[in-house]
C-alpha positions in Angstrom: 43.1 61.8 77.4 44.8 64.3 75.5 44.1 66.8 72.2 44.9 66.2 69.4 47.9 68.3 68.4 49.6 66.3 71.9 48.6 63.0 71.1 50.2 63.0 67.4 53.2 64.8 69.2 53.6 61.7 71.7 53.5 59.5 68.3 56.2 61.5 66.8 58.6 61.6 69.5 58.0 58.8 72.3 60.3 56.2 70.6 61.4 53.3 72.9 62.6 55.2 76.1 63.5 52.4 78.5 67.0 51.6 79.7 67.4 48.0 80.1 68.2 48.0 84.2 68.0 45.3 86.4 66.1 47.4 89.2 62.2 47.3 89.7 61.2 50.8 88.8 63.4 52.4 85.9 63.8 55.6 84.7 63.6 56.2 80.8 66.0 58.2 78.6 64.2 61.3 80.2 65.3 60.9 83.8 61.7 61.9 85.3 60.1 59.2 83.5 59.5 56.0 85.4 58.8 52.6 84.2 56.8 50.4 86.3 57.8 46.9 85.3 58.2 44.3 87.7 54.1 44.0 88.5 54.9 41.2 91.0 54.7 44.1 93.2 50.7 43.7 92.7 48.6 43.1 96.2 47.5 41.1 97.5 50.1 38.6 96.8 48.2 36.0 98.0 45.9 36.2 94.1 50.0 35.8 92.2 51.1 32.6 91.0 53.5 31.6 89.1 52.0 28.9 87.6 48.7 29.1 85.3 46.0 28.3 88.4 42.4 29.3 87.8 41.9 31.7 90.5 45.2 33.8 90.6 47.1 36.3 88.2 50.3 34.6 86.7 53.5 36.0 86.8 55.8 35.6 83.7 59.0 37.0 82.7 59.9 38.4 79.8 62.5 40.2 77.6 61.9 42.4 75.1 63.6 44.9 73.1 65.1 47.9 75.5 62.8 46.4 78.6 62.7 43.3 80.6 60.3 42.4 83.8 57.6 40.9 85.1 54.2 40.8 83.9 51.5 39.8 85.1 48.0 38.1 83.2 45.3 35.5 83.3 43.4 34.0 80.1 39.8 34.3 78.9 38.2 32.0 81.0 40.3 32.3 84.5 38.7 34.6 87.5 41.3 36.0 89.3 40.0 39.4 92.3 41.3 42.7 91.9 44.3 43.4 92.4 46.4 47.0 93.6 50.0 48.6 92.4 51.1 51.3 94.7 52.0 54.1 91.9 54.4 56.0 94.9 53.8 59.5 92.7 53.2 62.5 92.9 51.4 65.0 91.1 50.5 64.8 87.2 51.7 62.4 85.1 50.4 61.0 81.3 50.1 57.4 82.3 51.0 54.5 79.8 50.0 51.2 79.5 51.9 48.2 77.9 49.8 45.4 77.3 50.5 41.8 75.5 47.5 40.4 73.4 49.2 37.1 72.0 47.5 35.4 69.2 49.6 32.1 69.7 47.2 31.5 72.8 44.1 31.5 70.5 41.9 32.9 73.3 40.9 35.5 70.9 40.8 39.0 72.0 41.8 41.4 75.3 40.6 43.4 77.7 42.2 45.2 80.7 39.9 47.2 83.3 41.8 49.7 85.0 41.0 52.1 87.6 42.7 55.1 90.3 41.8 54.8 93.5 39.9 58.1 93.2 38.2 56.9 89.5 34.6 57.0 89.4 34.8 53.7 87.3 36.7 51.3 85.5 37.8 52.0 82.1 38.6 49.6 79.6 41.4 49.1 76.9 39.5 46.5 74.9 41.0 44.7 71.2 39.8 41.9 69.1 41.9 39.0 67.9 45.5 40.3 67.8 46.6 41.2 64.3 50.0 42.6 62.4 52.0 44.4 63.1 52.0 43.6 66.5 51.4 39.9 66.3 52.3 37.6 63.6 53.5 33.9 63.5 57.2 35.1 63.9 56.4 37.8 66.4 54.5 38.5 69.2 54.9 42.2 70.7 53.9 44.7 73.7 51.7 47.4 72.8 51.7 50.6 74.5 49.0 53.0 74.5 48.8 56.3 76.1 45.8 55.5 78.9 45.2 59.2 80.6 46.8 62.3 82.3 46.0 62.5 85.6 47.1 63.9 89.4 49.0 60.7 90.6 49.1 61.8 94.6 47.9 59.2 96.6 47.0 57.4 94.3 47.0 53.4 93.9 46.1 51.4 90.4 43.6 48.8 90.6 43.8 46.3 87.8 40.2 44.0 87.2 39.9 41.4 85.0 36.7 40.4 83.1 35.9 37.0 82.4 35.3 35.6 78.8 38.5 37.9 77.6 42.4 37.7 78.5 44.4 40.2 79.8 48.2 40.6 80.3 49.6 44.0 81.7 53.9 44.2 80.9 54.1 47.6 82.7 53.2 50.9 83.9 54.8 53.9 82.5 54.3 57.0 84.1 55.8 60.8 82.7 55.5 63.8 84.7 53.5 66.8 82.6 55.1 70.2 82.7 53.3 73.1 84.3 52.3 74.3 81.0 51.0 70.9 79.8 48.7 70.7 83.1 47.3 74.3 82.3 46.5 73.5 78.6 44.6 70.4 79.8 42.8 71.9 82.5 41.9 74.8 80.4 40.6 72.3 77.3 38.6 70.3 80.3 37.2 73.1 81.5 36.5 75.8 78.1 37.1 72.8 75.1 34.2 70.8 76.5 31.9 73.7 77.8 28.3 73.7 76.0 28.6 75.4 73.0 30.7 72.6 71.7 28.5 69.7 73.0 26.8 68.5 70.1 27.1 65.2 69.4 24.2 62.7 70.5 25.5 59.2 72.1 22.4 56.6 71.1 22.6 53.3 72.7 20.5 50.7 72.6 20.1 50.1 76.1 20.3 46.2 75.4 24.3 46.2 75.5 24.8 46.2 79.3 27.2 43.4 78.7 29.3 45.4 76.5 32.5 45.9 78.8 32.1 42.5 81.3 31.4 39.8 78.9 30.1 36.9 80.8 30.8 38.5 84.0 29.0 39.8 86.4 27.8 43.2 86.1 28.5 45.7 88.2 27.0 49.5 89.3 31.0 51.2 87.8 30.4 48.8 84.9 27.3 50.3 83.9 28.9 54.1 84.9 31.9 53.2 82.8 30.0 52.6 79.2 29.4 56.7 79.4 32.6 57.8 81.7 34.6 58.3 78.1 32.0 61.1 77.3 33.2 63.1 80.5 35.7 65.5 78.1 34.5 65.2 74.4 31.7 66.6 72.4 28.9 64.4 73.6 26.2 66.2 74.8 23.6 63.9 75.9 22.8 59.9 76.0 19.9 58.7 74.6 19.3 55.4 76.1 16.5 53.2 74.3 13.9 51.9 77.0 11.9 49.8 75.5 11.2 47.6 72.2 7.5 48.2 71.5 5.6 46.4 74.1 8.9 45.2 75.4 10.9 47.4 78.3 13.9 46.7 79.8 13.1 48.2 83.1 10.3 46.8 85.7 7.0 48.6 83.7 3.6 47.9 84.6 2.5 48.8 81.1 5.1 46.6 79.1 6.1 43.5 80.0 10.0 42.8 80.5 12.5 41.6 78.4 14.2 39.3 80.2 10.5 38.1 82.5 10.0 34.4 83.2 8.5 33.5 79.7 11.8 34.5 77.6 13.0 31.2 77.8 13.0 30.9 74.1 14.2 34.3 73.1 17.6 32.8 74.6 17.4 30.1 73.0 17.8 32.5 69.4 21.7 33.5 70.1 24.1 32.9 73.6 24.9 36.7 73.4 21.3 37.8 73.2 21.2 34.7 76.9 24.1 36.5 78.5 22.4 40.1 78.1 19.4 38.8 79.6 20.6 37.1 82.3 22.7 40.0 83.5 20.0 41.9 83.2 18.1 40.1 85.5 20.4 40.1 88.0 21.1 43.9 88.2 17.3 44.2 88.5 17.2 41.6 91.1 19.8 43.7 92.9 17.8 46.6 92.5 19.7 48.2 90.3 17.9 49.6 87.1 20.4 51.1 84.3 18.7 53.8 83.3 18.6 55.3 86.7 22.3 54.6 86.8 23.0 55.9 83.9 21.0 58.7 84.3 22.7 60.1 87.6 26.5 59.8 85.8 25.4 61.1 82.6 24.1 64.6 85.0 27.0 64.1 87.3 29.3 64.6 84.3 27.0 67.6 83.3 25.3 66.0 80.5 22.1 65.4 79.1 20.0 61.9 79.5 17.4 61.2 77.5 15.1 57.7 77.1 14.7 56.4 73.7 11.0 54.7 73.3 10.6 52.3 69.7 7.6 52.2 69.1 7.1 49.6 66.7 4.9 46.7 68.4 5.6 43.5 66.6 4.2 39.7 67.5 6.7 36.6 67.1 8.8 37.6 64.8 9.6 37.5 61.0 11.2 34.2 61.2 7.6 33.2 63.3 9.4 31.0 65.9 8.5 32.8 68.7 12.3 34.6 68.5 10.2 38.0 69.4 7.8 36.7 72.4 4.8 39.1 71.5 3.4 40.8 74.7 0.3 40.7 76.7 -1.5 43.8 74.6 -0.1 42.6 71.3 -1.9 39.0 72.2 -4.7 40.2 73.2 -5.8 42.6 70.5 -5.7 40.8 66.8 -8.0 43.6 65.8 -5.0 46.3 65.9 -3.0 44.4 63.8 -1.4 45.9 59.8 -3.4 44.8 57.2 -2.0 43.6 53.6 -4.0 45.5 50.8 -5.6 41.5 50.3 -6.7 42.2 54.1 -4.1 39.2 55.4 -3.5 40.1 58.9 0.5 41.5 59.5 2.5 40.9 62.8 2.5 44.3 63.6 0.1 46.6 65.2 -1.0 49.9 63.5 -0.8 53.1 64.6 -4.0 54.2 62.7 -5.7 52.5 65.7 -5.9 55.0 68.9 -5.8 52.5 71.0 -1.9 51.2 69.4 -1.0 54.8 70.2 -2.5 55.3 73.8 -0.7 52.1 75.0 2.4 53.6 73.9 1.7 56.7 75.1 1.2 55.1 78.1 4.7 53.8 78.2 6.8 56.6 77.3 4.6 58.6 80.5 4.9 55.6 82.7 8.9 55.9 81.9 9.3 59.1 81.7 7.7 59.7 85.3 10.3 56.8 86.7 13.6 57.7 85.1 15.3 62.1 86.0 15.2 62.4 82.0 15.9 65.8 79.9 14.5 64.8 77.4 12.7 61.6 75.3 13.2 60.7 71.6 11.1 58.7 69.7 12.6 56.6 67.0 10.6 56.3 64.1 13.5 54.6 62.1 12.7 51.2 64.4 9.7 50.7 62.7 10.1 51.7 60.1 7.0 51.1 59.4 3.5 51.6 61.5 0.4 51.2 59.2 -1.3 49.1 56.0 -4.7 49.3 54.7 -6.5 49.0 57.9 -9.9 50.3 58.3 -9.0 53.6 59.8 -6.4 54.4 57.0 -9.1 53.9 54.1 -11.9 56.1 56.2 -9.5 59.0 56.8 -8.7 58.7 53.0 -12.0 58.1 51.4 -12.9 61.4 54.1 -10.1 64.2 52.3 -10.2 62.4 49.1 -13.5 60.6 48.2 -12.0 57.3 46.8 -11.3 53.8 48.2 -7.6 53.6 48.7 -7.9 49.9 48.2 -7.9 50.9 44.4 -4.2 53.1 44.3 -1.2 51.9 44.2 1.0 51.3 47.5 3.4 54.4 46.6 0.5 57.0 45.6 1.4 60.2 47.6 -1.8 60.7 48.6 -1.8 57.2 50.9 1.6 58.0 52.4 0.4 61.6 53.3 -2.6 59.9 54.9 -0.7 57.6 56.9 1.9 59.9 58.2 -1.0 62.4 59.7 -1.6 59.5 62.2 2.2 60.0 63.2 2.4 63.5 63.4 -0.8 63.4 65.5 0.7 60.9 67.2 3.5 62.7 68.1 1.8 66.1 69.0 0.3 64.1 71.9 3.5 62.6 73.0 4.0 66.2 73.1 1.0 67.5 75.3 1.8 64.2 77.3 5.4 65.1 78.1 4.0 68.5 79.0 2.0 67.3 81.7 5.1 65.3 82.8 7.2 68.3 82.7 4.9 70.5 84.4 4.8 68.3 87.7 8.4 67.6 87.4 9.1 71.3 87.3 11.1 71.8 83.8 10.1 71.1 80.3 10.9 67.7 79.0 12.2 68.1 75.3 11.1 65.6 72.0 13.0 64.9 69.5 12.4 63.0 66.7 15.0 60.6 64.8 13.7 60.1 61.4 15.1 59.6 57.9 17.1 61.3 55.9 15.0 63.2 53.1 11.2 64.0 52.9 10.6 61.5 50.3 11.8 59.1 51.9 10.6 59.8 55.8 6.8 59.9 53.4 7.6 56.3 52.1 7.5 55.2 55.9 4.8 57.4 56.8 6.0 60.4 58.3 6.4 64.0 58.1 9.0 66.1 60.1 8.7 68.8 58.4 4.8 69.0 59.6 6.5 68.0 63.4 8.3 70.7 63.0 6.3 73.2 61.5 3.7 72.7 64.4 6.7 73.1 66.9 6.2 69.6 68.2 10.1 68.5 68.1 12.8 70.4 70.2 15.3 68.3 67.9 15.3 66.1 65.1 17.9 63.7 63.9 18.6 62.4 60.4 19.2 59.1 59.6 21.1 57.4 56.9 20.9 60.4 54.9 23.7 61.7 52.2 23.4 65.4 52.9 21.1 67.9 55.0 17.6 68.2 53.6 16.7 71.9 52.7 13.3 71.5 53.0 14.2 70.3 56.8 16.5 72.7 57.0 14.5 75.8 56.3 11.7 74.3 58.6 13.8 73.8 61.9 15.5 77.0 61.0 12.6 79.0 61.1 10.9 77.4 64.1 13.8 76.9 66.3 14.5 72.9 66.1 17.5 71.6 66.2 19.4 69.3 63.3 21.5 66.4 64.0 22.7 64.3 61.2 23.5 60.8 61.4 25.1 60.3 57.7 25.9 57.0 55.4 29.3 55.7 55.3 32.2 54.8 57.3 33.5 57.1 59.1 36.0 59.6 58.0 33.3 60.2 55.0 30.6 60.3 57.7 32.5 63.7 59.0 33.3 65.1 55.4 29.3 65.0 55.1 28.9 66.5 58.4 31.5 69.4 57.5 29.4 70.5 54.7 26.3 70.1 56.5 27.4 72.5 59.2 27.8 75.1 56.6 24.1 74.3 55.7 22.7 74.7 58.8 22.8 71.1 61.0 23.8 71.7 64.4 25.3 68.4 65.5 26.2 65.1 64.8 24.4 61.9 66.1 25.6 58.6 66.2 23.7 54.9 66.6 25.1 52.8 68.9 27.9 54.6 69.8 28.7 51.6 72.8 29.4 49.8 69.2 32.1 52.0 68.2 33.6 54.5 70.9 36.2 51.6 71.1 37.9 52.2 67.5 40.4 54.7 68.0 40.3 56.5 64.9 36.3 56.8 64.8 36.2 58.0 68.2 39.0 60.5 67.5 36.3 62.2 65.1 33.2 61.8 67.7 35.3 63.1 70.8 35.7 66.7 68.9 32.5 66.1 66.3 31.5 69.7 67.3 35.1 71.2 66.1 34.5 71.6 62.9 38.2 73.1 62.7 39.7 69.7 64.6 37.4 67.4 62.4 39.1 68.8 59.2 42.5 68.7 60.5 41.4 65.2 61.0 40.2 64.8 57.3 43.0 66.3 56.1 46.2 64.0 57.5 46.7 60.8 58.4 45.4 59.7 61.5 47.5 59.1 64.1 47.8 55.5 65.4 47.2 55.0 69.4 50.6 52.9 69.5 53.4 55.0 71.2 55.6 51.9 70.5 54.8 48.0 69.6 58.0 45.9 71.6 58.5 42.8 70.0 59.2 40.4 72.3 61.7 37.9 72.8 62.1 35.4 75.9 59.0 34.4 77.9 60.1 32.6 81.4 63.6 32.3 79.7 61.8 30.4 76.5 62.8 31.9 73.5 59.4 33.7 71.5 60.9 35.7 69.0 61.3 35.2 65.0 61.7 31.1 64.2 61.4 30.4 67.6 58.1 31.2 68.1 56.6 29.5 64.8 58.6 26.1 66.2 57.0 26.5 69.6 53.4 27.4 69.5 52.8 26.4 65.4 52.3 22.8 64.2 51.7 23.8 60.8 49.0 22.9 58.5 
């Protein structure tokens, strides 16, 4: 991967190299570069074909403009092995990858796992159904994307495909870096990425474990690979969620699994939500628990890893068909449950019980024990709600205030300031808990807190950072959904040494102007939600890779921003069938 300033260079001037030669590796209008295109030379040769078969990678000529070769591909649904190209190069070279995504097959999208023999993982060049310019009805093209810069001695390329998605590779391009283009990246790996720049939080879920294999197996480098693109950007930790109230997604004996013998009709609510859970359960019949993988590759690649616990503990389900499976504590305690102001009974438990929060402080010890975490954030904003008019809420009220709350209205300050004491109390002994964790662990365990943009409106769901912070319970806090740093939560982490992370509205490129102008106010970093969601769009993880470059994320702002294309090759003959312009509409189109 490359900066910047090199990457819009390579858009600017890598036009179309190739020489159109007959032999298998070719060199480009620069004499050093080679072009890797007849991948027949894949092995074993015993998984080619040169017919469409099931099990094996097909081989299909082509012709395209300035390049002609052999590629080599298997659709969505096909399950060809791995498969190795001998590179035969030597020291450091950017390496390029032309891939064909053809829309004419209507096997929707691509995705091609690649590896080097010395790669900790796989990493994936994933796109969605093809669209323009690449592929229309009258054309169907090659892209080429620059992949990574890398020492190519000894080294062999391993190509995997994942079942459920297609994948055709056209060639291998490979360009030798200069002396001085190998210092500048080993200096930016080494000094761009060091600490002081690390500020951008990478939140996932947890529940995407499928996110890079589809409906295939998973595998120990798949789970590594879903951080691997973190190892030289801005990230600074991963904050993987652990559980979903009374739900975990590791083997607890407080909580009760997600994916346990009783989920059968969670599955039945979506396929995708059937395949997570089912490749969930086999990794944890294999004995292999994600956070703990995750965990060791996230400190391997010197960064943070921190569990996420939600701690909002809900029964079946708004829909009430059972979508949510309630759990063992939720079923067993009707008397914890959120009350209406009528007194109707809510499919929720409250957290003005002590008994709601001891379970789940329970949890977050039980996984904070199990999993080598830095640190453990608690995410209010998957509530986002925790309490009603239970009995506890209207005795702590009538007790500072002398009035039955039953008789104010739902938004009356004085109710909401009530409820969110149980939080902050709440929190301060997640605190003390953590403490005790810490202390046998040998290092201090850090909290943070992600809440809500704005006072008012963390009040309206019952909390207070501000008071977190002021009683120096959070380490961090991050802020979501919010339009601009708060400068009451500002001047509070400012003054108690807590740390601000914003996580602002919008799409991206106005997500960063509002983290520019929060920098100048104070924030430290940026956070961002399910980054496995988005780390796959080019231009929004151009901002996130260098979200703690202020200077890089204007330069950013301020131009265009460069497309990962080096070049889109139209094609023209496919097994010496002509593909290109009229021809292809005639061949593959029946109109309608």
């Amino acid at each position: 991967m490359q900066n910047l300033a090199l990457s819009i260079a390579l858009v600017l001037n890598c036009i179309f190299p190739w020489s159109i030669s007959g032999a298998e590796v070719i060199s480009a209008s620069d004499s050093s570069t080679i072009v890797i295109r007849d991948l027949s030379r894949f092995e074993p040769q015993a998984h080619l074909s040169n017919s469409l078969q099931a099990n094996s990678w097909q081989i299909l000529s082509y012709e395209a403009e300035g390049i002609s070769g052999n590629m080599i591909g298997a659709l969505a649904l096909s399950e060809p092995p791995d498969i190795t190209l001998s590179l035969r190069a030597k020291g450091w070279h950017k390496v390029y990858i032309g891939y064909w995504n053809p829309m004419f097959t209507f096997d929707f999208g691509t995705m091609l796992k690649l590896k080097l023999t010395d790669d900790a993982c796989f990493e994936t060049i994933i796109e969605g159904s093809p669209e323009a310019p690449a592929e229309t009805v009258w054309q169907t093209s090659i892209r080429e994307t620059l992949w990574k810069s890398a020492d190519l001695t000894g080294q062999d390329l391993i190509f995997r495909k994942v079942r459920g998605m297609k994948a055709f590779l056209a060639y291998v391009k490979l360009v030798p870096m200069s002396p001085k283009e190998v210092a500048t990246i080993s200096t930016e790996r080494e000094q761009k990425w060091g600490p002081e720049h690390r500020k951008v939080i990478a939140a996932i879920d947890g529940s995407e474990i499928t996110r890079y294999t589809s409906e295939d197996k998973v595998r120990v480098e798949d789970l590594r690979e879903i951080i691997e693109r973190y190892r030289y950007s801005d990230v600074a930790k991963v904050v993987w969620a652990v559980n979903y109230g009374e739900k975990t997604n590791y083997p607890s004996e407080i909580g009760r699994l997600t994916c346990d013998e009783n989920a059968e009709q969670f599955w039945l609510l979506n396929p995708r939500y059937r395949n997570k859970e089912l490749r969930l359960r086999e990794l944890l019949d294999a004995g292999i628990i994600p956070e703990a993988v995750i965990a060791e590759h996230a400190h391997a690649m010197g960064l943070k890893f921190e569990i996420m616990i939600r701690p909002a503990i809900i029964g079946e389900g708004s829909s009430f068909l059972g979508t949510h499976q309630a759990g063992d504590f939720f079923k067993e305690h009707p008397e914890y449950r959120i009350e209406a102001q009528d007194g109707t009974p809510i499919e929720k438990l409250s957290y003005a019980y002590p008994e709601v929060q001891e379970f789940m402080l329970k949890l977050a010890e039980e996984a904070a024990i199990k999993f080598d975490i830095d640190g453990l954030c608690i995410a209010f904003v998957r509530g986002p709600m925790f309490m009603g008019w239970e009995k506890p809420v209207a005795d702590a009220f009538h007790k500072t205030y002398g009035k039955d709350m039953r008789n104010i209205s739902e938004d009356d300050a004085r109710l909401l300031e009530t409820r969110a004491e149980f939080l902050t109390n709440f929190t301060r002994a997640l605190r003390r808990k953590l403490d005790e964790v810490g202390k046998k662990k040998g290092r201090r365990i850090g909290l943070s807190a992600w809440v809500w943009g704005d006072r008012q409106r963390n009040l309206s769901y019952e909390l207070n950072p501000i008071e977190m912070i002021e009683g120096q319970v959070l380490d961090e806090v991050i802020l979501h959904d919010c339009e601009k740093l708060d400068p009451e939560i500002a001047a509070a982490a400012k003054a108690n040494g807590c740390k601000v992370y914003l996580y602002p509205t919008g799409y991206y490129a106005e997500q960063f102007r509002k983290l520019l102008d929060a920098y100048k106010e104070g924030a430290y970093g940026f956070a961002q939600w399910d980054i496995d969601s988005v780390q796959d769009d080019f231009a929004r993880w151009g901002y996130l890779r260098v979200a703690g470059h202020p200077e890089e994320v204007e330069m950013l702002l301020s131009q265009p921003t460069a497309s990962k294309e080096i070049g889109i090759v139209p094609l023209q003959k496919i097994n010496g069938k002509a593909i290109s312009s009229r021809a292809l509409w005639m061949s593959c189109y029946s109109g309608g």
